[in-house]
VOGU-3710 file (C-alpha; in Angstrom, 3 decimals, decimal comma):
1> xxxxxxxxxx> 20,906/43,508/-19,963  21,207/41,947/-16,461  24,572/43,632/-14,480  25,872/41,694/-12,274  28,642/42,750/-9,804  31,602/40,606/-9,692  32,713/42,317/-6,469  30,953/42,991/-2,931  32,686/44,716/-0,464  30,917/43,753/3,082
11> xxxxxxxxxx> 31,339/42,973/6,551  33,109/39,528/7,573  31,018/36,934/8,986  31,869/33,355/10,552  31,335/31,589/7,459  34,434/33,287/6,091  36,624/31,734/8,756  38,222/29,126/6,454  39,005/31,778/3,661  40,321/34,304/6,662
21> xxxxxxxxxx> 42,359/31,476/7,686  43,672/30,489/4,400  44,462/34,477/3,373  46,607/34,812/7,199  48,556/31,125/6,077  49,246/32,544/2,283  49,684/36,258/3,253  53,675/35,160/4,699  55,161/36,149/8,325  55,233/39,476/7,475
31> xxxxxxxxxx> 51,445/40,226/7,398  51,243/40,431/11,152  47,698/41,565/11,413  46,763/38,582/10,083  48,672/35,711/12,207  47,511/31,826/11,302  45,607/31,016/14,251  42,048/29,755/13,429  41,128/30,633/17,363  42,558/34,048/17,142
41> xxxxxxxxxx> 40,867/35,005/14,046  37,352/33,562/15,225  37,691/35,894/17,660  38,684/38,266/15,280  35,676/37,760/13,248  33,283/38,111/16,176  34,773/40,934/17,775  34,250/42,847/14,154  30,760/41,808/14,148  29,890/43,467/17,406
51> xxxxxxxxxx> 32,076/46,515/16,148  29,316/46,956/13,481  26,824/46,163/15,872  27,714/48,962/18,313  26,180/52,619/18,359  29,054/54,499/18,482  29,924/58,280/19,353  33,549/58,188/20,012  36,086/55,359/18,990  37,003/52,705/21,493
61> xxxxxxxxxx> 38,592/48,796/20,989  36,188/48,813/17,520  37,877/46,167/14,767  36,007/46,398/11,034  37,123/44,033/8,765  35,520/43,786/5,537  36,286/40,703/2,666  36,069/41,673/-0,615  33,633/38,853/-2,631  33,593/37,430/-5,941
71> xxxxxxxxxx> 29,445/37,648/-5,873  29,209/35,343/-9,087  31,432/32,648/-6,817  31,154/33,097/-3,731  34,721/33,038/-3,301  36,670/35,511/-0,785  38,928/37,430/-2,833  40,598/39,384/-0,034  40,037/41,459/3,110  40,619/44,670/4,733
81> xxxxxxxxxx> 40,236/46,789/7,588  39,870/49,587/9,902  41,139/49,379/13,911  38,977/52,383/15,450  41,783/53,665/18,507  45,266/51,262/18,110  47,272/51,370/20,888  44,305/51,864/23,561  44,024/47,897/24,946  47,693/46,724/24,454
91> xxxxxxxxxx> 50,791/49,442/23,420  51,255/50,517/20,013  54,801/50,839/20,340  57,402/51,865/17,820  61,180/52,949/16,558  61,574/56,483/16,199  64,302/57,856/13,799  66,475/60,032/15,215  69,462/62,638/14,540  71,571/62,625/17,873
101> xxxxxxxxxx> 74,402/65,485/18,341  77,320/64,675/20,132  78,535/68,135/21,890  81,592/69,237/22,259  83,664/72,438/23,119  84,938/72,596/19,863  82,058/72,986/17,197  83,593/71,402/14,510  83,998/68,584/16,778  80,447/67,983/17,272
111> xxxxxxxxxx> 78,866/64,493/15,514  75,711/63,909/14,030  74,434/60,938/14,225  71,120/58,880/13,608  69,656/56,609/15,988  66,466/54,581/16,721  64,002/54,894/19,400  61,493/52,879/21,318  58,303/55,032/21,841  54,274/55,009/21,958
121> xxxxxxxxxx> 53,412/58,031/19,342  50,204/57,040/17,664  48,206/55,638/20,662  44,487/56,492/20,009  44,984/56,637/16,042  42,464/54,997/13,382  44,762/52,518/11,585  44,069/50,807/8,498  44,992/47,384/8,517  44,285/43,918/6,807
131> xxxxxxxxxx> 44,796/44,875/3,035  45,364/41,451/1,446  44,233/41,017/-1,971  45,158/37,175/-3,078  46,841/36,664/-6,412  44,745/35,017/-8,592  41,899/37,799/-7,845  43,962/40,855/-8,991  42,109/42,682/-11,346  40,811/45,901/-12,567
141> xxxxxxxxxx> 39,836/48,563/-9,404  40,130/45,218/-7,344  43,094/46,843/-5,035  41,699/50,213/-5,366  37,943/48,899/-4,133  40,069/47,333/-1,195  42,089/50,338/0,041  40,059/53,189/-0,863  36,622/51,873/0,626  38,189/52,641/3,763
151> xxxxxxxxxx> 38,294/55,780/3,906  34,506/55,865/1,905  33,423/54,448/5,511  35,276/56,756/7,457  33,731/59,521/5,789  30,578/57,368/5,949  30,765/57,148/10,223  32,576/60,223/11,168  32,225/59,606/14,633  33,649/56,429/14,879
161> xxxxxxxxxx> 37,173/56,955/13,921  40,238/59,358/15,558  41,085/62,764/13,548  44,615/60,874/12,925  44,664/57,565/10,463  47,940/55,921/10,689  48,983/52,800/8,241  51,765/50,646/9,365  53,378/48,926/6,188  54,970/45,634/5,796
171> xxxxxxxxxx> 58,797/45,684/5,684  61,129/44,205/3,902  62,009/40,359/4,383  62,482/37,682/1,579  60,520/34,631/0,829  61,155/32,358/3,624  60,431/35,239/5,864  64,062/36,668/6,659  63,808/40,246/7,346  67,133/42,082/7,131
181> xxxxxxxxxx> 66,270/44,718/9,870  65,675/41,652/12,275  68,411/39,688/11,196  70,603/42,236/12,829  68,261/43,527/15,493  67,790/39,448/16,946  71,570/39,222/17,813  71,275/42,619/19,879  68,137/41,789/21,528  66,853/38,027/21,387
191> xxxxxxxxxx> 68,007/34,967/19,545  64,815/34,486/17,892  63,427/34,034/14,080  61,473/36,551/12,706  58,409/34,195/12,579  58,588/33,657/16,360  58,864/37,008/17,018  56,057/38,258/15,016  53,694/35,829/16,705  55,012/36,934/20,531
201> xxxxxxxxxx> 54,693/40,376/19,252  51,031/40,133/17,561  49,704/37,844/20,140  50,349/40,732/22,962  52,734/38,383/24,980  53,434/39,413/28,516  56,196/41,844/28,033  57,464/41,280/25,170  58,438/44,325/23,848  60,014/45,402/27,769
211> xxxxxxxxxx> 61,841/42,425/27,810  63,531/42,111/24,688  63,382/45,501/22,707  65,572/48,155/24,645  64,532/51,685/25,411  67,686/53,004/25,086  68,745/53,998/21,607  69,975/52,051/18,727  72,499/53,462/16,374  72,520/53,099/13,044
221> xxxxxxxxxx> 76,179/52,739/12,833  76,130/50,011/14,800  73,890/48,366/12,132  74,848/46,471/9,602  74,192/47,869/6,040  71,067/45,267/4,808  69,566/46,382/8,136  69,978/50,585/7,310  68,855/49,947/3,845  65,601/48,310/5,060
231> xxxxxxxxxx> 64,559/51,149/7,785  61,545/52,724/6,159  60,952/50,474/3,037  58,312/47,682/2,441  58,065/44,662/1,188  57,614/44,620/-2,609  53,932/42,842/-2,571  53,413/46,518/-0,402  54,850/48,874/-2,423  51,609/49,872/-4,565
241> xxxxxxxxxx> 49,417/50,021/-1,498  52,297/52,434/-0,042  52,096/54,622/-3,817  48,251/54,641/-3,137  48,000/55,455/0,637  51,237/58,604/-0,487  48,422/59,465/-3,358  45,478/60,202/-0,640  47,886/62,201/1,271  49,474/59,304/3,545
251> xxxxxxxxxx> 53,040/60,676/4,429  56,410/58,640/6,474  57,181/60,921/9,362  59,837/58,696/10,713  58,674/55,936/13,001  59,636/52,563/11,804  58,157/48,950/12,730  60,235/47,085/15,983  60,628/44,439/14,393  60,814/44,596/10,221
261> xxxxxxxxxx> 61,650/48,511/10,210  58,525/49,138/8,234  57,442/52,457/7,467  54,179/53,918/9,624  52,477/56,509/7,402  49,947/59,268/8,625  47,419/61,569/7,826  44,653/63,905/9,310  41,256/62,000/8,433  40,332/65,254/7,342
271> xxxxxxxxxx> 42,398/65,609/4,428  42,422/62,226/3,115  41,477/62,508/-0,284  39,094/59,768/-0,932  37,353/61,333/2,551  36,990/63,971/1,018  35,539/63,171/-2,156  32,952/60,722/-0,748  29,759/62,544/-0,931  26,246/61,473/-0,397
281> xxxxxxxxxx> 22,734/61,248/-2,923  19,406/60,130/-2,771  19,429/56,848/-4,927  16,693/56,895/-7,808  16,645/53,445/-9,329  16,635/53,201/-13,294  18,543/53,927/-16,576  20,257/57,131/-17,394  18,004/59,714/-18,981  19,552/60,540/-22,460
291> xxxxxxxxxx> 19,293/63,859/-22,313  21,180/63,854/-19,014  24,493/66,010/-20,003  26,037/65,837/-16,824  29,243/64,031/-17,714  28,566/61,023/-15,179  28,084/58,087/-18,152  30,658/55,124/-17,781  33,109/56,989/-15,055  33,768/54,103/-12,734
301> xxxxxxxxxx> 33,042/55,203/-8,330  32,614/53,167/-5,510  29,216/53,073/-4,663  27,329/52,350/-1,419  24,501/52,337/0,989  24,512/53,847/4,234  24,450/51,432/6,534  26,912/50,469/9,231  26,323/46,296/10,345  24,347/45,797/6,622
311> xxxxxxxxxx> 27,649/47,718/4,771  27,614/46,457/1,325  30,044/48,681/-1,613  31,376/47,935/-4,988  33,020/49,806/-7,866  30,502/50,235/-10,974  30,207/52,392/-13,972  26,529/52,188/-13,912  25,313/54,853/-11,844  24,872/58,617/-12,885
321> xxxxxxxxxx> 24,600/61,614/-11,007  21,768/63,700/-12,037  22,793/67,730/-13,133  19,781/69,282/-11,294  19,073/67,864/-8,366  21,381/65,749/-5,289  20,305/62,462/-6,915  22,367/59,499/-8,355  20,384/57,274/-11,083  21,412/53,387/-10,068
331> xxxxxxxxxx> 20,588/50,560/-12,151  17,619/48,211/-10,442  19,520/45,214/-10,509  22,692/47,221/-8,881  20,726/48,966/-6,477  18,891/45,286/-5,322  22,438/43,806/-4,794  23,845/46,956/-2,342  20,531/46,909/-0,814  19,694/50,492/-2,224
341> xxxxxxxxxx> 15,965/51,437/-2,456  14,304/54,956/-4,196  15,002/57,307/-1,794  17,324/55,874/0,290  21,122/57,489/0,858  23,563/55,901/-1,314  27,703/56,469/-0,894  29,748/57,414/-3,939  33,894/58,161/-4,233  34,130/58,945/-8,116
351> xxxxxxxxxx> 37,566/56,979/-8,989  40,109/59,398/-10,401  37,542/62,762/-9,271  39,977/65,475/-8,350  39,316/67,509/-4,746  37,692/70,918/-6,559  35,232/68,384/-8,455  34,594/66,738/-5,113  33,742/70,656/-3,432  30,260/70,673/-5,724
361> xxxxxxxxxx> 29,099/67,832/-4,286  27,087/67,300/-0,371  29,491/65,911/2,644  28,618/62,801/3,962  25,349/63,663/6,635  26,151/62,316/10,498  23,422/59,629/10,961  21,572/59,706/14,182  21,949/56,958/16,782  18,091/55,738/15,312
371> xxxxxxx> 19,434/55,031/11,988  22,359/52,620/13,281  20,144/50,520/15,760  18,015/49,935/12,673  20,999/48,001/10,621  22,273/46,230/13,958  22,689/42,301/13,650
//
């Protein structure tokens, strides 16, 4: 029987602008990697195409944004991406949360207090960004083929990403776009909406952030209850993508978004789970041999090739890993759509695989420069 794959994870190209555009309008204010400018995300588009493109040995200003695609339709379902070094070409600049002592002579005198404060912490991390999956395309493994793909690539191109992955999460606001935090923050700061300062914020104005969010701390009782309850919690369309980024390892270490008091979360690339359970095969096209006992039949993975510009992934049950030998059996017709020949190295992140499973099977093997320049554009 003929398989097709409903679902193609791949690089965006210009033909997507209209759907990119459509996902940034439907996504809300709060989305702010994804602002609804149709010149800003053209340029968006191409700068992720020569990202791709690029032989890389260190990261630099590299963007990757991927769509996820209904193959049967053609339509986008929803995107999702990877900025290489945040922070390097305009500040990454955030609230830390403090606890501030007030001494005195007398110790039981002395208050604690907490506190916010402006800072550049991450500057040089690998943030994942861009994870929009639209509503009337959530499905099975859809939001799990969309987040954990990610880190697939990462473990994919080693070289191209920092040893610290940072995620900064959507906070809380309603659905005209009113966030709490910044309802009390404006009147402190700048009488502004929260749309208008999103857009100053994400479109790098001119001192922005010098102008109109202090350095000097900010304390929380100052702040009016909404905004305290909001420091460090997302939006609700966030909070599974938070439970899955905590499940790979992903942990809140106390530095908030400036302007919705969104959580950042981190981890060491290195320990990321789904980084760690990516391993590599040689692909052998065909059906699974019966007398193949090696457990593989009908577990679900992400599977795909090897390539960097020509990045194509999906989740399937139909592929098996073989019990004597570092081969994984893929079905012709799935193979043909992820561009996977006899031979060639194919990408698989069993779904649910636990971390001592993952230890049996071969790392991901650093590609030399040769191999990229072959799938540049």
């Amino acid at each position: 029987m003929l398989r097709i794959l409903a679902m193609i994870i791949r690089p965006i190209a210009p033909r997507d602008l209209d759907a990119l555009e459509q996902i940034a309008t439907e996504s809300g204010p709060g989305f702010t990697s994804l602002m609804p400018d149709r010149d800003a995300l053209s340029r968006k588009i191409d700068h992720s195409g020569e990202s791709f493109a690029r032989t890389v040995t260190k990261p630099g200003d590299e963007h990757y944004l991927f769509v996820l695609e209904d193959s049967t339709t053609g339509d986008i379902m929803g995107t999702t991406g990877i900025e290489a070094a945040a922070g390097v070409n305009r500040p990454l600049v955030h609230f830390r949360r403090n606890a501030v002592i007030h001494h005195a002579e007398d110790r039981q005198k002395r208050q604690i207090e907490e506190s916010l404060t402006r800072c550049q912490h991450y500057t040089g991390c690998t943030e994942v960004c861009s994870l929009y999956l639209r509503p009337e395309f959530r499905r099975a493994n859809a939001g799990k083929l969309l987040s954990r793909v990610r880190f697939l690539f990462m473990a994919l191109h080693p070289e191209r990403f920092a040893d610290t992955v940072i995620a900064e999460m959507r906070g809380v606001s309603d659905a005209s776009g009113q966030s709490p935090f910044w309802d009390w923050l404006r009147h402190q700061v700048a009488d502004l909406d929260f749309m208008s300062a999103t857009q100053l914020a994400c479109c790098g104005q001119s001192g922005f952030i010098d102008r109109f969010i202090p350095a000097t701390p900010l304390y929380l009782r100052q702040m009016t209850s909404e905004a305290i309850a909001a420091i460090g919690q997302v939006h609700e369309d966030t909070r599974a993508a938070r439970h899955m980024l905590e499940r790979e390892g992903f942990r809140h270490r106390g530095f908030v978004d400036l302007l919705d008091g969104g959580p950042t979360l981190e981890c060491r690339r290195s320990d990321i789970a789904s980084v760690r359970e990516t391993y590599m095969a040689n692909t052998v096209t065909g059906q699974q041999d019966p007398a193949d006992n090696s457990g593989g039949t009908g577990k679900s993975a992400i599977v795909a090739n090897a390539s960097c510009s020509e990045f194509r992934a999906t989740v399937t049950d139909q592929v098996w890993p073989t019990a004597y030998s570092n081969d994984l059996v893929v079905e012709p017709q799935i193979a043909n759509q992820l561009d996977l020949g006899d031979g060639s190295l194919v990408c698989c992140l069993p779904l649910g695989q636990t971390s001592k499973q993952s230890q049996k099977r071969q790392p991901p093997r650093h590609k030399q420069a040769n191999e990229e320049i072959r799938y540049a554009y």
